[in-house]
C-alpha positions as CSV (number, residue, x, y, z in Angstrom):
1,X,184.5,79.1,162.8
2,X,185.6,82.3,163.1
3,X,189.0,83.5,165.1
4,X,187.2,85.8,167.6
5,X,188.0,84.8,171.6
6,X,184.2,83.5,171.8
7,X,184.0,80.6,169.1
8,X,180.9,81.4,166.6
9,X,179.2,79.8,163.7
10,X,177.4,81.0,160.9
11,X,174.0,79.1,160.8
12,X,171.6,79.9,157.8
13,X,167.6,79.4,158.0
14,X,165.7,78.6,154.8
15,X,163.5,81.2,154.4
16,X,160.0,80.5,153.6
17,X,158.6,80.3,150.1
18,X,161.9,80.4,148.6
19,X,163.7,77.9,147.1
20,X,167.4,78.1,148.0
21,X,167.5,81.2,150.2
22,X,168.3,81.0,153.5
23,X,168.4,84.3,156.6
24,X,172.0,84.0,158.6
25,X,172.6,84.2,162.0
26,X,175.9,84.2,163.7
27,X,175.1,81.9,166.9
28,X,178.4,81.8,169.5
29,X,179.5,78.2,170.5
30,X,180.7,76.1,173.6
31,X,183.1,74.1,172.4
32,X,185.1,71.0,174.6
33,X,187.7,68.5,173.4
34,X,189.6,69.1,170.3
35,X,191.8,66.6,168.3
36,X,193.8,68.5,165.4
37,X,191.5,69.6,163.2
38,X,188.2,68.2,165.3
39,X,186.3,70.0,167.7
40,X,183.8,69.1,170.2
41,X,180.5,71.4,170.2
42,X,179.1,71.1,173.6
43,X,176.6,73.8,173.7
44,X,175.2,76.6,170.4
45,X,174.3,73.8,167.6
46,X,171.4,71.5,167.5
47,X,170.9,68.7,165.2
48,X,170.0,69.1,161.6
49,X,170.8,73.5,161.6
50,X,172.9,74.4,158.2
51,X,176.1,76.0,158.9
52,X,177.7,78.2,156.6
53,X,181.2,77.1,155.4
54,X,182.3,79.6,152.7
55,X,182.0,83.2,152.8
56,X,181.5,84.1,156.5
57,X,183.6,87.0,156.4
58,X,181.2,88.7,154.5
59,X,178.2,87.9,156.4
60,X,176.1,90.2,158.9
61,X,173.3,89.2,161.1
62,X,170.1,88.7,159.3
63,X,171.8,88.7,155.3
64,X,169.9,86.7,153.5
65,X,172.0,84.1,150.8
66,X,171.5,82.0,148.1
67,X,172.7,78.7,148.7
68,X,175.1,77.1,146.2
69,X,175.3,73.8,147.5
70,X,173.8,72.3,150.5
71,X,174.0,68.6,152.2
72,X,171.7,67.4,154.2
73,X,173.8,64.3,155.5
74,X,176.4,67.2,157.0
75,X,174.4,69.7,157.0
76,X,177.0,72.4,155.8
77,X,175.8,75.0,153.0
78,X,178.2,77.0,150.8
79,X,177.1,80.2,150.0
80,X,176.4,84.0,148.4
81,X,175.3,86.9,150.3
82,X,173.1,89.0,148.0
């Protein structure tokens, strides 16, 4: 997440055709109750979208990366911008 005053997420789209390239988006969050480390998403995420975890700071809307590792059970993707 990043530390701007509106929380935001990176989320990357797989793009079509390609195997392990995805299109980024950063997408601005609601966020509720946090507890340390945990945070509650109330509104900008919907089940089963990737979210970037490593190299955000590089990103700008529409990069397109190559994804270096990606679970589907948490959905997160660590990634490259080329």
């Amino acid at each position: 997440m990043s530390s701007q005053s509106t929380p935001t997420v990176w989320v990357a789209e797989l793009v079509v055709g390609q195997q392990n390239q995805y299109t980024v988006h950063e997408v601005a969050l609601k966020t509720g109750m946090r507890n340390g480390a945990v945070i509650e998403i109330l509104d900008g995420l919907h089940a089963g979208q990737v979210v970037v975890t490593a190299g955000q700071d590089y990103l700008k809307d529409d990069d397109t990366v190559t994804g270096t590792s990606a679970d589907d059970a948490t959905g997160s993707m660590a990634g490259g911008a080329r």
